[in-house]
N, C-alpha and C positions, 0 to 999 in steps of 0.2 A: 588710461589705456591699459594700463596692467592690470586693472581692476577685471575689465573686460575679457581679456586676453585668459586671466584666471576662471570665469564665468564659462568659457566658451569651454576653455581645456578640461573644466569640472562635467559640463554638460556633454562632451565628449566620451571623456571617461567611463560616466555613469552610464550613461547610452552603448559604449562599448560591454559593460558588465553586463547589463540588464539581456543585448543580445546574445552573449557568449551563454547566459543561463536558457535563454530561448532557445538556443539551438542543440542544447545539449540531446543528445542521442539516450533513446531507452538502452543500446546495447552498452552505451557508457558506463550509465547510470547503474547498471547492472554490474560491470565491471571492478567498479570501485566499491560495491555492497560484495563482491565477489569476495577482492584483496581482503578487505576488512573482516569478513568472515572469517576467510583462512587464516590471516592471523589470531583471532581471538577464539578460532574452535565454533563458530557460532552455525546456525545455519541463516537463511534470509526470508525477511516478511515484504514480500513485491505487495506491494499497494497502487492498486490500479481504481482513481478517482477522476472528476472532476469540480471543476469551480460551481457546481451551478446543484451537484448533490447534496443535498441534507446528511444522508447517510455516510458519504465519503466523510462530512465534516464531524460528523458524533464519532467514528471510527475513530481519526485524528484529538479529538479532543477524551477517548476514553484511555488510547494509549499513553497520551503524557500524564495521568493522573496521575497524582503523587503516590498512590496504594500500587499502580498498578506499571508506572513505569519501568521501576528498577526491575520489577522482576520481566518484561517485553527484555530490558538491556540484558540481562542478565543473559539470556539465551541463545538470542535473536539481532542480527543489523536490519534495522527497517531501512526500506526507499521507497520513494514515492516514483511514480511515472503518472504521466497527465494523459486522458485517455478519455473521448467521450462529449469532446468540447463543442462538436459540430451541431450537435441538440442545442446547445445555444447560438447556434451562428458564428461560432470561433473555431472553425475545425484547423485553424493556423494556431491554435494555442496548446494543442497534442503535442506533447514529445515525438518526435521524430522516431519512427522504430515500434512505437507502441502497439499499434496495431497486430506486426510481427509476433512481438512478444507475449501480448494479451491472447493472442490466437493458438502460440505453441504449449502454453499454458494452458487450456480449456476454456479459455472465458469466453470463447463464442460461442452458443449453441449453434445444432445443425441448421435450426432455421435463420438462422443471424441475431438472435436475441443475444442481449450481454445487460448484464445487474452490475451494476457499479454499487459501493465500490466489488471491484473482484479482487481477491488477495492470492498468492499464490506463495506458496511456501519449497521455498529451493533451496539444496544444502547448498556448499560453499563453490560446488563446480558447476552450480545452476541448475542440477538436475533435481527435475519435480519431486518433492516428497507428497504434498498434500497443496488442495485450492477449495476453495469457498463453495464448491458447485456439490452437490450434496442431491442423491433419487431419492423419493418419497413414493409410498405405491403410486402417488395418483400424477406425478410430475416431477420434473430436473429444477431444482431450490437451489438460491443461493445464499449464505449465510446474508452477506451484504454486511451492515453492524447488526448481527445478531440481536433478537429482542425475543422470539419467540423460544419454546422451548427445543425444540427439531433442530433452530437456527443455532441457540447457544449451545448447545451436546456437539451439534456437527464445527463450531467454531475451536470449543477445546479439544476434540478428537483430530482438527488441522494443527492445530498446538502441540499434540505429544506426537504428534508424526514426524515433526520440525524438533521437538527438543525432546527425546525416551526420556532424557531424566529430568524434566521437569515434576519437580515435589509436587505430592498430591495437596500440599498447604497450600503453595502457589497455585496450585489450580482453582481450588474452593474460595481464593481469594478474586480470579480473574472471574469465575463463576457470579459471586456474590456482586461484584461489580458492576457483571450484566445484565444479571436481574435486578437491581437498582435502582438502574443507568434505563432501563424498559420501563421502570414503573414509574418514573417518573414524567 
């Protein structure tokens, strides 16, 4: 009977966590990338993906590289918010708020188009320094993970907007990363 009792109150528990991370709020999420800022001098990298983009996920997996981590931490509090999910039939699996957020940010164009992922780079009171959304003569680009060359100049030019002193070594290094990270 305790065995059970344990089983239930585990599957509880776990089911209480899992929801409390479901429900969490973009303005939270924002919140706490806020505090975290302010204390560490940083500004913030908003990462607006979802489960079902490729490109959200190369994004994700370029930023934890071991070359290219420390110097994102160095700068920068990254968060994610989940945004986008309803293209897969999960529009319940969006951060709550996201919408708001992804919209005061830029990431909507005027005709409702939006490129995930969208990044949005905000100092520590939230307010916009630089985003992913980049004119070209011929149309409104968004880095998204950068591959091309428009995409990666416009990706580090949202980098020094977010951090003036970010070394131009660090730069040439997150550079070289992405032309890389493209050619492969």
């Amino acid at each position: 009977m305790r065995k059970v009792a344990f089983v239930v109150l585990t599957l509880l528990v776990l089911g209480t966590a899992t929801q409390a991370q479901k429900t969490q709020k973009a303005g939270d999420i924002l919140k706490a990338a806020q505090a975290k800022a302010t204390e560490e001098k940083k500004s913030i990298i908003l990462v607006f993906g979802a489960s079902w983009c490729e490109a959200c996920h190369q994004l994700d997996t370029f930023l934890a590289l071991p070359e290219i981590s420390p110097i994102i931490e160095q700068y920068f509090v990254v968060a994610h918010v989940t945004f986008g999910e309803a293209v897969a039939g999960h529009p319940d699996w969006d951060t709550p708020g996201s919408d708001f957020l992804i919209t005061k940010y830029g990431g909507v164009a005027s005709n409702g188009r939006v490129s995930l992922p969208f990044i949005a780079v905000v100092d520590a009171k939230a307010r916009l320094l630089a985003n992913s959304e980049f004119t070209t003569k011929n149309d409104r680009e968004s880095t998204g993970f950068p591959t091309e060359p428009a995409e990666i100049n416009a990706f580090l030019s949202m980098l020094q907007k977010g951090a003036p002193t970010l070394t131009s070594d660090d730069l040439h290094k997150i550079e070289a990363g992405l032309r890389q990270a493209s050619a492969e």
